[in-house]
C-alpha positions as CSV (number, residue, x, y, z in Angstrom):
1,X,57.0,-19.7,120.6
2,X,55.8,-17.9,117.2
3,X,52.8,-20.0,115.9
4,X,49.0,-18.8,115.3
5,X,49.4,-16.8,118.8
6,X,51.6,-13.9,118.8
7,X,54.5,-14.3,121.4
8,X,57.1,-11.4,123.5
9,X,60.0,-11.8,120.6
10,X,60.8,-8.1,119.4
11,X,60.7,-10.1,115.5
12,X,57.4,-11.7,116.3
13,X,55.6,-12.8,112.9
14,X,52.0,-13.3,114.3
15,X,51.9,-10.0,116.1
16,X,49.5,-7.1,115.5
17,X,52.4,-4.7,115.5
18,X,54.1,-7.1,112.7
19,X,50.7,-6.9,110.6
20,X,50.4,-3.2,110.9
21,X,53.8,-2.7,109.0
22,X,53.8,-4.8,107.0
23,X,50.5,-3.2,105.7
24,X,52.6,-0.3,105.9
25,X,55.3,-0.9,104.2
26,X,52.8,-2.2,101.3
27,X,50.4,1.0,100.9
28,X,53.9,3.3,101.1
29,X,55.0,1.5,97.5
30,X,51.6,2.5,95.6
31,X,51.0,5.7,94.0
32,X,49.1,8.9,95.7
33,X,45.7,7.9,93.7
34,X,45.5,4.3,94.8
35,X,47.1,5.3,99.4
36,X,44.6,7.7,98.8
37,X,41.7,5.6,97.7
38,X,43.0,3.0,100.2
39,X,43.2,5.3,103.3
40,X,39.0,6.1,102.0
41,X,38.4,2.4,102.0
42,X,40.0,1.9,105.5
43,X,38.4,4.5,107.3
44,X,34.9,3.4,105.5
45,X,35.3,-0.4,107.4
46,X,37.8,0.1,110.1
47,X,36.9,3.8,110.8
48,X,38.6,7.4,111.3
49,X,41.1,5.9,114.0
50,X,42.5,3.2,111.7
51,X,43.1,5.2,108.8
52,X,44.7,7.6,111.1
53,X,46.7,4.9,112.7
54,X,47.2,3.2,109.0
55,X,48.6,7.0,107.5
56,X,50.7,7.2,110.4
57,X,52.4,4.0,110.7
58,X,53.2,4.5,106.3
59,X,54.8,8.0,107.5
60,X,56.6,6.1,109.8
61,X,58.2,3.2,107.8
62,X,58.7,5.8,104.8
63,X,61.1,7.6,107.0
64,X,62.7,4.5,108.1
65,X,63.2,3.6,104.5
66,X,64.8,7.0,103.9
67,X,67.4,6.5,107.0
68,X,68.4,3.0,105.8
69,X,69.5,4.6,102.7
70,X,71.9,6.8,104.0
């Protein structure tokens, strides 16, 4: 059951994986300047891995944005 645990259902709300794109999803609408300063303020308090992860996972939904178009 969804609540403030995660749970195994693939639309989980409360999951990590959930969290991750949605932060995704956000960053990918914002102009260069501001992802860019973004990405610098992530891998300041999270460090090199998350930003990393964070850049990747934006590269990720922007391409499934582009597919869902077609």
């Amino acid at each position: 059951m969804c609540g403030p645990k995660p749970c195994d259902k693939p639309n989980c709300t409360w999951s990590e994986k959930h969290r991750r794109e949605c932060e995704a999803r956000t960053v990918m609408r914002w102009d260069k300047e501001r992802r860019k300063g973004y990405f610098a303020d992530v891998k300041k308090k999270r460090g090199e891995a998350a930003a990393k992860e964070l850049i990747g996972e934006v590269n990720e939904q922007w391409k499934t944005s582009q597919q869902s178009l077609l």
